[in-house]
C-alpha positions in Angstrom: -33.9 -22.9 92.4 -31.8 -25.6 90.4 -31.6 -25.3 86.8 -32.8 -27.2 84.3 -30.4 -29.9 82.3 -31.4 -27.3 79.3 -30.6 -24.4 80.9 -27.5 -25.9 82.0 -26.6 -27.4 78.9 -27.5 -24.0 76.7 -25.4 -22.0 79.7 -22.1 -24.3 79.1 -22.5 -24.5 75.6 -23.3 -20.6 74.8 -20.6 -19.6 77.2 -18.3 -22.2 75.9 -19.2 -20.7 71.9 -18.7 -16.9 72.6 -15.2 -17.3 74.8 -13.9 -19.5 72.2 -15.6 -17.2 69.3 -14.5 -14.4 71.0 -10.7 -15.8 71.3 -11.0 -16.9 67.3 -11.8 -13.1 66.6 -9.4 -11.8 68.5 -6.6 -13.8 67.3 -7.9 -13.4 63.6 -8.2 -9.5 64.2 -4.7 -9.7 64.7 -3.1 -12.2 62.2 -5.2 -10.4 59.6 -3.3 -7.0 60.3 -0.2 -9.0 60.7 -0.5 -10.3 57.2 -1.9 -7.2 55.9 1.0 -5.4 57.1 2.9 -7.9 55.3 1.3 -7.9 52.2 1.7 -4.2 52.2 5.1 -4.3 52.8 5.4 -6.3 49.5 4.1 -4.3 47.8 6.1 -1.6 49.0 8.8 -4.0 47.3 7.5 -4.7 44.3 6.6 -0.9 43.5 10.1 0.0 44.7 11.6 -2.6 41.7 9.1 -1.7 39.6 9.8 1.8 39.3 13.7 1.5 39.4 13.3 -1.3 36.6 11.0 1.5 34.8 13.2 4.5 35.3 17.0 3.1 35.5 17.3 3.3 31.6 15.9 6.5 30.9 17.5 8.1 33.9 21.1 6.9 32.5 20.7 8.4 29.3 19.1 11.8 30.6 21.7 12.5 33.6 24.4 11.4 30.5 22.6 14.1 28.3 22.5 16.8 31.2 25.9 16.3 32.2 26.8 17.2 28.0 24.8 20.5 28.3 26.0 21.1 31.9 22.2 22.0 32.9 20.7 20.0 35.8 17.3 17.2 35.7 14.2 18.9 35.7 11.9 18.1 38.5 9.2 15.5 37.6 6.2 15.9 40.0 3.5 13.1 39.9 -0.1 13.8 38.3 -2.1 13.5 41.0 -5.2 11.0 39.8 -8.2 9.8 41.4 -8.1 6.6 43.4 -9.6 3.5 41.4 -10.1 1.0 44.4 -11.0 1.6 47.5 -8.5 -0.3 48.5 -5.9 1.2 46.4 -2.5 2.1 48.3 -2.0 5.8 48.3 2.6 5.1 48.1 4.9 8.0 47.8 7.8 7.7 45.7 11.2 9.5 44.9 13.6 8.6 42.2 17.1 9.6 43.0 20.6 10.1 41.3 23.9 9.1 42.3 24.7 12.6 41.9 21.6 13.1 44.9 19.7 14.9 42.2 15.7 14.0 42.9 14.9 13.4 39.3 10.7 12.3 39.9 8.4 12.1 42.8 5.1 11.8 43.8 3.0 14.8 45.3 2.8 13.2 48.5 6.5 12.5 48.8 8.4 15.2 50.9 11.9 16.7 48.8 14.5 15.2 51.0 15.3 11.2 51.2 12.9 9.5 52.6 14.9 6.7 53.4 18.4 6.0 54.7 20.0 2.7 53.0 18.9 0.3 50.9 17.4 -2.6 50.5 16.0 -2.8 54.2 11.9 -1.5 55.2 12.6 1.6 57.6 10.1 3.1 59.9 10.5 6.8 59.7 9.1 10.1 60.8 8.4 12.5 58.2 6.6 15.6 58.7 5.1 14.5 62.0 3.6 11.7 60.7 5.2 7.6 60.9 5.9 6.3 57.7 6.9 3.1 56.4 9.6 3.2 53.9 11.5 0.9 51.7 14.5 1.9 49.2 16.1 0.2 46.3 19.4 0.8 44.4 20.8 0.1 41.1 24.6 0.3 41.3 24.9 0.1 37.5 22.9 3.2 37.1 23.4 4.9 40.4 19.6 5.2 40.5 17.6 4.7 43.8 14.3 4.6 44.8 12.4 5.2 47.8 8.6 4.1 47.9 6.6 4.9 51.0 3.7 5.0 53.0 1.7 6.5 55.6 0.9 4.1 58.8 -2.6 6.2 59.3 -3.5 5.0 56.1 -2.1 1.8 56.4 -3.8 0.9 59.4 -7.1 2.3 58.3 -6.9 0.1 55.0 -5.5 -3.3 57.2 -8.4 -2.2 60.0 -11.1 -2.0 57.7 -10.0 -5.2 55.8 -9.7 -7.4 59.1 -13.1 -5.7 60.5 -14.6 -7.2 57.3 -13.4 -10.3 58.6 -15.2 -10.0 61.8 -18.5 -9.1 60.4 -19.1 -12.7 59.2 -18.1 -13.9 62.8 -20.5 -11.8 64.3 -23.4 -12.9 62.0 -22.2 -16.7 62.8 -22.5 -16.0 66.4 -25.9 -15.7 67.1 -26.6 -18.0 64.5 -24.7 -20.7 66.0 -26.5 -19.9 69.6 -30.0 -20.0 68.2 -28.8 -23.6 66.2 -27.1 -24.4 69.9 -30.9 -23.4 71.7 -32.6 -25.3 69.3 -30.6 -28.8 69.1 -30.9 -28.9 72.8 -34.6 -28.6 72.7 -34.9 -31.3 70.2 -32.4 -33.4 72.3 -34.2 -33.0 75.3 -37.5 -33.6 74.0 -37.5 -37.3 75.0 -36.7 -36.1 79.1 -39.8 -34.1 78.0 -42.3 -36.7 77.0 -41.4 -39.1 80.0 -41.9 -36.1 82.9 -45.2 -35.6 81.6 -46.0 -39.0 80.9 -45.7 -39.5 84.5 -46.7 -36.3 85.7 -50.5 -36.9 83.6 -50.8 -40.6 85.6 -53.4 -41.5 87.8 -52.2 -42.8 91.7 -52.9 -45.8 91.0 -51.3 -46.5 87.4 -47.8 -48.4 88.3 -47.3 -49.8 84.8 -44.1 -49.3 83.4 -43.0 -46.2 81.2 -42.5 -48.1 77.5 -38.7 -48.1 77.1 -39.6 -47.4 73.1 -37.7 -43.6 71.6 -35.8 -43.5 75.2 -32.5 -42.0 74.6 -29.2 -44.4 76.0 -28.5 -41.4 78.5 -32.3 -41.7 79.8 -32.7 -45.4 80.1 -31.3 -45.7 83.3 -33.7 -43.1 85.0 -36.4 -45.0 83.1 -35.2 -48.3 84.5 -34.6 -47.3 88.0 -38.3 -45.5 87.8 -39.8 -48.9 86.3 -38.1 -50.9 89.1 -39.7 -48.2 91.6 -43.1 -48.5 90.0 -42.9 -52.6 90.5 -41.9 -52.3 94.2 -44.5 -50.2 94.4 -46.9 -51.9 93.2 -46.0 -54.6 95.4 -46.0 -52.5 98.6 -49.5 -51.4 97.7 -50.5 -55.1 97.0 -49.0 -56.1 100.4 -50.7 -52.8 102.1 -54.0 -53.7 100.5 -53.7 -57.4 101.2 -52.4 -56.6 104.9 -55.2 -54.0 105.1 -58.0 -56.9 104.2 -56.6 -59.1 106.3 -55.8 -57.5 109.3 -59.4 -56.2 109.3 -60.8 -59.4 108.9 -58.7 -60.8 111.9 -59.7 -58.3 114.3 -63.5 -58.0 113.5 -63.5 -61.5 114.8 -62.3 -61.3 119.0 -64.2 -57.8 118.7 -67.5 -59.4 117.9 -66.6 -62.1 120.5 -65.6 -59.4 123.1 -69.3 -57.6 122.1 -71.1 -60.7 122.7 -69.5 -61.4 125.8 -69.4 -57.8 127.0 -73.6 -58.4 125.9 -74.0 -61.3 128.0 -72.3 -60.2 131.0 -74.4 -56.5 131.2 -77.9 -59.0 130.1 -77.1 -61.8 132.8 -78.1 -61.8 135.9 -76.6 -64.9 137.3 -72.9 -64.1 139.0 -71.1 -67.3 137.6 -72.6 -66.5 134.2 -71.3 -62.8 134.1 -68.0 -63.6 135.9 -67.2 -66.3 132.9 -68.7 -64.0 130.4 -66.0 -61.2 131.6 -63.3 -63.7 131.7 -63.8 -64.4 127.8 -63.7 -60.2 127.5 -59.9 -60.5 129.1 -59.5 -63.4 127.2 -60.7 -61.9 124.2 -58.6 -58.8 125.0 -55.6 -60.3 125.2 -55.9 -61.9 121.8 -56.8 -59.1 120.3 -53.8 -57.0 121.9 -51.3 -59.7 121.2 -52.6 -59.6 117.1 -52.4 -55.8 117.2 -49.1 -56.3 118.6 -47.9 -58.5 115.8 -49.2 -56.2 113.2 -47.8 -53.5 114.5 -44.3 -55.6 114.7 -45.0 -56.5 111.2 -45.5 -53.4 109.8 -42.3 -51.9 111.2 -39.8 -54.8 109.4 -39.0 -52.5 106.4 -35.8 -54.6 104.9 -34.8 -52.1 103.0 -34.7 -49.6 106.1 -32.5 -51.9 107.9 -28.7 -51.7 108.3 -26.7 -54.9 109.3 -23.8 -53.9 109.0 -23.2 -52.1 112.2 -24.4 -54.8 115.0 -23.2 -58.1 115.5 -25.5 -60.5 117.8 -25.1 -63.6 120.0 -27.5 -66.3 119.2 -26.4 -68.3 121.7 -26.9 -65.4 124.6 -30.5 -64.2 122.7 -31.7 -67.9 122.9 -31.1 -68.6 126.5 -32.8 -65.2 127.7 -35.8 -66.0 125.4 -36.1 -69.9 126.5 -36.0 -68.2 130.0 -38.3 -66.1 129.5 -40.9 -68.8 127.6 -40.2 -71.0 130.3 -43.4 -70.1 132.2 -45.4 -71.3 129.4 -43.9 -74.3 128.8 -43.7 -75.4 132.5 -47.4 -74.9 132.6 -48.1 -77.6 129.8 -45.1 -80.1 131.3 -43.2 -79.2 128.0 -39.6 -79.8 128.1 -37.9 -77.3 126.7 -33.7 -77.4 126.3 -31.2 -75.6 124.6 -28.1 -76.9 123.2 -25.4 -74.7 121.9 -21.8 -75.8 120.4 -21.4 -72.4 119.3 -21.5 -69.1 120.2 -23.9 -67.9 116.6 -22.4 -64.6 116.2 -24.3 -63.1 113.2 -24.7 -59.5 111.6 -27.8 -58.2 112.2 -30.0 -56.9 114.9 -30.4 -58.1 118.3 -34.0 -56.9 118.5 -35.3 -58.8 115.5 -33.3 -62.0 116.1 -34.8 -62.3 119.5 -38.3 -61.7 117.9 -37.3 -64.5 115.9 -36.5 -66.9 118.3 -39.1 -66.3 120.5 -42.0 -66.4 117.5 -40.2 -69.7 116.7 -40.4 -71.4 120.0 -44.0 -69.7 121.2 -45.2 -71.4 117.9 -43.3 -75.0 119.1 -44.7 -74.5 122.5 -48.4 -73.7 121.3 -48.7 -77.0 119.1 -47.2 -79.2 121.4 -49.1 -81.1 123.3 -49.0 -81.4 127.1 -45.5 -83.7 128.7 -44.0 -83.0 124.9 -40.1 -81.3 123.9 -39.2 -78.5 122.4 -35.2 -78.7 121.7 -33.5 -75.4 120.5 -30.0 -76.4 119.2 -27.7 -73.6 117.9 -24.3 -75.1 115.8 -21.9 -74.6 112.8 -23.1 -76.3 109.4 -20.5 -75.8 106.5 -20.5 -71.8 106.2 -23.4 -71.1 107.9 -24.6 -71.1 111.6 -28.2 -73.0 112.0 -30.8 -72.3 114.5 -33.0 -75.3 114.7 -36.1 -75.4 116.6 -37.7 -78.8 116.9 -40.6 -80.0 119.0 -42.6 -83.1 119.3 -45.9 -81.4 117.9 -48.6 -83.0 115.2 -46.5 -81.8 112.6 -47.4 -80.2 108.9 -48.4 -82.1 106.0 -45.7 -81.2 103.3 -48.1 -79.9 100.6 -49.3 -77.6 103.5 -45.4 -76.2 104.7 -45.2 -73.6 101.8 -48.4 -72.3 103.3 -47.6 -71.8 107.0 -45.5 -68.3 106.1 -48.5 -66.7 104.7 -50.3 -63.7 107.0 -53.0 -65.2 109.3 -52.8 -68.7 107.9 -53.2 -70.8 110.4 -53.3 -74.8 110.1 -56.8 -76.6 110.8 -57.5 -79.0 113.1 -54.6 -78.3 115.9 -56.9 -77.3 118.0 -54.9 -74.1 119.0 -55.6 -70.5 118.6 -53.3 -67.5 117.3 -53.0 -64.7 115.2 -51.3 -66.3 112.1 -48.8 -63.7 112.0 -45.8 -65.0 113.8 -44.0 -67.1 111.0 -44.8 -64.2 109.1 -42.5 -62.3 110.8 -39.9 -64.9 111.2 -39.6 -64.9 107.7 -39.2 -61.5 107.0 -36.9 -61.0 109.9 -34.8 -63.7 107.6 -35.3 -61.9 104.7 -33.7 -58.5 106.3 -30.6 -60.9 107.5 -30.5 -62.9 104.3 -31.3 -65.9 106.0 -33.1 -69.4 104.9 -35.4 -71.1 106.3 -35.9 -75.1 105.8 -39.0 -77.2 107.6 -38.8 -80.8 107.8 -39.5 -83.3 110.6 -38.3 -83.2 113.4 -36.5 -86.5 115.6 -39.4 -86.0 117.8 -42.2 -86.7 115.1 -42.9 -83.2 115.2 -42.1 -80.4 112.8 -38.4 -78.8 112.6 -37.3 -75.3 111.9 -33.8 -74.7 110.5 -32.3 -71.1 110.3 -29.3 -70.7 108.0 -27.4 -67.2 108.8 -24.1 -66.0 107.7 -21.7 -65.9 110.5 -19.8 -62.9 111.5 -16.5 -62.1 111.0 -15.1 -63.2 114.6 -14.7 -65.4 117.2 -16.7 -68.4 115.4 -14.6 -68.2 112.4 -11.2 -68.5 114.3 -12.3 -71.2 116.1 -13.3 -73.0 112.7 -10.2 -72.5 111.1 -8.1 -73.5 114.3 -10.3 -76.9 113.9 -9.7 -77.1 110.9 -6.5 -77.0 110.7 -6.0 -79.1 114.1 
C-alpha cells in the first residue's frame, strides 16, 4: 500500500525533527558540561585569589609573631555550615606557609598538599577519590593556597545543570511534532476538498473542477484532470453521436433485407423471389461493408497510435491499391492512372495510409460516371509530399465541402449509394499522421483531393537537396 503525501510528508519531517533535535541535544548535553566545567574551574580561581588576598596579611604578621615566641601556628579547621544553594560548590581549601606549616583548612580538605605547583589546575587523586585542584602563591608572603574539588560532585552539579537544559528540549519535541502534524493537515486540506469533489460526482458530470483556493503545487493536477474531463466529454459526445448514428444507418438495409427476405418467403413466382433474394445479398453486402467501416472507425484511436517507428511508401501503397480497385473501375469504363515523381516516404502506418488511399479512390470511382478518369498523382510540394486524387465526377458545391467529412453524410442527388463513413476515416487517418487535407476542383470538372504529409527523413529529402543544389 503507498502512503499518503501526509504520511510521507509527517514521516520526513518528524524523522527529519527528532535526528536533528536529537543531534542539538546531544551536542548541547555536552558544551553545557564543557562550559560548566569551565565555569567551575573559575571559580576554583577566583576562590583560590580570594583566600590568599584574605589571608596573606594576617598570615605575615602571625608566622612573624610565632617565630618571636618560637611556638608554631595553631591549626585553623573550617566551621562546617549548611549549604545555601543548591547549587553551591562544596571547595576544599588549605592555606600554607613557606615554612610548609598548614596554617587553615577546610573540613573536607585532607592534611597533606593537595596540590603540586602553582598557578596551573591539576587533576589529582586524593583519598581514592579524583579531584580537581588549583594552587596559588604569594612570593611576598610565602603564602599558598590550594582550593579543590571533588569531580563526583562536580559532575553531579554540571549533570544536573545541563539535564535542566534538556528538559525544555524534550517538552519542544512533541510540541513541535503535533505543530508539524497539524500544519500538514491544514496544508493539505485543499488535495482534500478536490478528491472528494470528484469522488462525490455523478458519471456523467465532466465540468471542470473550479481552479478557485487551488494551491500553485495542485494546479497542475487540476489542469491536467480538467483537460481529461474535456476530452472526455468529447469522447462521450463522439460515442453518443456515433452510437445514434450508426444505429440509424443500419436499421435502414435491415428493414430493406426484412422486406425482401418477406417478399421472397410470401411470393410464389420464381423471378419474383430470385430478385427479391438478390436485394437480401445486396442488402447484405451493404450492411457488411457499413459494419466494416464502423468497426474501422472505431479502432483509429490517434492518441493510441505511434509514428514514429514505421516509415511507408506512398508510391508502392498506391499502385497495390489502384490494382486492387481496378476491377471496379474497369467495370464502369473509368480510367484510372497513377503518376508518381516521387517515391512519398512518410512516418506513419502502412495499414492506415492504404485505408486512405483506397477510401479516397473507391469514393472517386463511385461518383464518377461511366467512360470518366480518376488520376492519382503522388509529388513533392515545398516541404510536404501531396497525394492528390482527382476524378472527372459531378463535383461538390463549395458551401457543401466542409460537410462531406461528417459521419454518414452523404451528398444528394448523385444518385449513388454508400455508407457515409469513408471520408470520415480519411480524415482521421490524417489527423493521426498530422496531415491536411484541401478539396477543390479538379482539371477534369470533378472534385480534387489533396493530402499534405510530412516526408520522412530519407531518400526523398536527399534527392531534394541534390536538386536543389544542382
Amino acid at each position: 500500500m503507498n502512503p499518503s503525501i501526509r504520511q510521507r510528508l509527517l514521516l520526513i519531517l518528524i524523522t527529519s525533527l527528532v535526528v536533528a533535535w536529537t543531534a542539538t541535544a546531544i551536542r548541547n548535553y555536552h558544551e553545557n558540561r564543557v562550559e560548566i566545567n569551565e565555569l567551575f574551574d573559575a571559580q576554583l580561581a577566583q576562590a583560590a585569589r580570594a583566600l590568599l588576598t584574605l589571608s596573606s596579611h594576617e598570615l605575615h604578621e602571625q608566622l612573624a609573631f610565632s617565630a618571636q615566641m618560637g611556638g608554631a601556628l595553631p591549626d585553623v579547621p573550617e566551621r562546617a555550615a549548611p549549604p545555601s544553594h543548591k547549587y553551591e560548590q562544596k571547595l576544599a581549601y588549605q592555606i600554607w606557609t613557606g615554612t610548609g606549616d598548614l596554617a587553615a583548612h577546610s573540613i573536607s580538605a585532607p592534611k597533606h598538599p593537595m596540590a603540586e605547583g602553582y598557578s596551573q589546575f591539576q587533576d589529582r587523586e586524593i583519598s581514592g577519590a579524583r579531584w580537581r585542584v588549583y594552587a596559588l602563591n604569594d612570593p611576598n608572603s610565602q603564602v599558598s593556597v590550594h582550593v579543590g574539588e571533588r569531580y563526583d560532585q562536580r559532575d553531579a552539579l554540571s549533570a544536573s545543570v545541563a539535564l535542566r537544559s534538556l528538559v525544555t528540549l524534550g517538552i519542544s519535541l512533541p510540541l513541535l511534532a503535533l505543530l508539524i502534524w497539524f500544519g500538514v493537515g491544514r496544508a493539505m486540506g485543499p488535495l482534500y476538498r478536490i478528491a472528494r469533489a470528484v469522488g462525490r460526482r455523478e458519471l456523467a458530470n465532466l465540468e471542470p473542477i473550479p481552479m478557485h483556493g487551488v494551491p500553485t503545487e495542485a494546479k497542475s493536477l487540476v489542469e491536467a484532470l480538467n483537460d481529461l474531463f474535456k476530452r472526455l466529454r468529447g469522447a462521450l459526445e463522439n460515442i453518443y453521436s456515433f452510437t445514434s448514428n450508426a444505429a440509424h444507418e443500419l436499421r435502414t438495409p435491415l428493414a430493406a433485407l426484412k422486406t425482401h427476405a418477406q417478399v421472397a418467403s410470401r411470393t410464389n413466382d420464381d423471378a419474383m423471389r430470385r430478385e427479391a433474394l438478390a436485394q437480401v445479398i445486396i442488402g447484405a453486402d451493404r450492411a457488411t461493408y457499413l459494419v466494416d467501416q464502423l468497426l474501422t472507425l472505431a479502432r483509429l484511436d490517434p492518441e493510441a497510435v505511434s509514428l514514429n517507428d514505421e516509415t511507408t511508401n506512398l508510391q508502392a501503397v498506391s499502385e497495390e491499391v489502384l490494382a486492387e480497385l481496378a476491377p471496379d473501375a474497369l467495370a464502369k469504363d473509368i480510367d484510372i492512372s497513377l503518376s508518381a515523381r516521387c517515391r512519398g516516404m512518410v512516418p506513419g502506418k502502412q495499414g492506415m495510409l492504404s485505408i486512405l488511399v483506397r477510401n479516397l479512390v473507391e469514393n472517386a470511382i463511385r461518383y464518377t460516371p461511366r467512360a470518366g478518369r480518376v488520376a492519382v498523382s503522388l509529388f513533392e510540394d515545398g516541404d510536404d509530399i501531396v497525394l492528390r486524387v482527382s476524378d472527372s465526377g459531378p463535383g461538390i458545391p463549395k458551401e457543401e465541402r466542409e460537410k462531406i467529412f461528417k459521419r454518414f453524410y452523404r451528398c444528394l442527388g448523385t444518385g449513388t449509394s454508400g455508407s457515409g463513413l469513408g471520408l470520415s476515416i480519411v480524415q482521421r487517418i490524417a489527423e493521426i499522421h498530422d496531415a491536411r487535407i484541401s478539396l477543390d476542383e479538379s482539371i477534369y470538372k470533378g472534385l480534387q483531393f489533396d493530402v499534405r504529409l510530412h516526408p520522412a527523413p530519407g531518400a526523398d529529402q536527399v534527392i531534394r537537396k541534390y536538386r536543389e543544389a544542382v
